[in-house]
N, C-alpha and C positions, 0 to 999 in steps of 0.2 A: 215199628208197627204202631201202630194208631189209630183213631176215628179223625179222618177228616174232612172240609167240606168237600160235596162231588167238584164244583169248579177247580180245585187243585190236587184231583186225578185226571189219570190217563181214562177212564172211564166210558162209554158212550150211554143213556139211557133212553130209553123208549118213552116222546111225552105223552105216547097216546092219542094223539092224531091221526086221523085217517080219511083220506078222500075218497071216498068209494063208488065205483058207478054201479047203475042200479039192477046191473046186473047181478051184483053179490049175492041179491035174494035166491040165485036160482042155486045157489051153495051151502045153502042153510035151511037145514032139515030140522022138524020140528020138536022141542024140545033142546036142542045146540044152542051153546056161547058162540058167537063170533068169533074167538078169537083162539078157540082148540081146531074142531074137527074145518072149521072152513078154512082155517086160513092154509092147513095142513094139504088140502084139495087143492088151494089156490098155488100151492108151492111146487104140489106135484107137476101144476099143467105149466111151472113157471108163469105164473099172474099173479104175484106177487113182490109187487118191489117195494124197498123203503129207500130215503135220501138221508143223507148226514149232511147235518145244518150244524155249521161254524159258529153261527150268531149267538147275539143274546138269547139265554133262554133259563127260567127261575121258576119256578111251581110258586102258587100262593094260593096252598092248601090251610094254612093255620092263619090265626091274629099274628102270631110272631113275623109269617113272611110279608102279611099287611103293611104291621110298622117296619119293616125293613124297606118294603116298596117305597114307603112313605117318604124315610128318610133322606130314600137316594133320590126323590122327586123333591125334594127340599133343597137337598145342595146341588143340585141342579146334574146330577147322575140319571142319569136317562137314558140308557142304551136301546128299550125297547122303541123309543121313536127313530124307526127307520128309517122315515123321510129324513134325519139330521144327519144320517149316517151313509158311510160305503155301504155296496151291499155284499151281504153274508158269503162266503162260500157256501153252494149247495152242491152235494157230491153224491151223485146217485148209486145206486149199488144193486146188485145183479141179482136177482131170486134169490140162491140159495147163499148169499152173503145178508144180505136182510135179515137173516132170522137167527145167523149163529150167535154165542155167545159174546166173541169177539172177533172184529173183522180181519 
């Protein structure tokens, strides 16, 4: 047991992304977060789906993960340039697999 980085867990985490059509407004009651009582409606009626994406993907939330971008853009680590690369696995998942804790 240990703390380590999430890239070397079995882990999945939510980046926070979302496409939404503009219909969502008609789910969100006044005074509501996004992302409790709507999305909860949204599961109910199954309209809610999320994807698991394979790819590169790194938060750069602090200075720390700045100069860490920096770094790997220095020696020529570049994963998020797409166009250099295959593309990702994207693997959709079904309503009620979207939300649990693990798939």
């Amino acid at each position: 047991m240990g703390i380590n980085p999430l890239g070397e867990s079995d882990l999945w985490l939510n980046g926070g992304f979302f496409i939404l059509h503009h219909t969502i407004f008609d789910y969100i009651r006044e005074g509501e977060e996004l992302v409790e009582e709507p999305f909860y409606r949204l599961i109910e009626e199954e309209k809610l789906f999320g994807y698991r994406y394979s790819g590169f993907w790194k938060a750069m939330d602090t200075f720390k993960d700045k100069m860490a971008f920096d770094e790997m853009h220095e020696s020529g680590d570049c994963p998020w340039e797409v166009w250099k690369h295959e593309r990702p696995n994207v693997e959709p998942l079904l309503p009620r697999q979207a939300v649990g804790t693990n798939p």
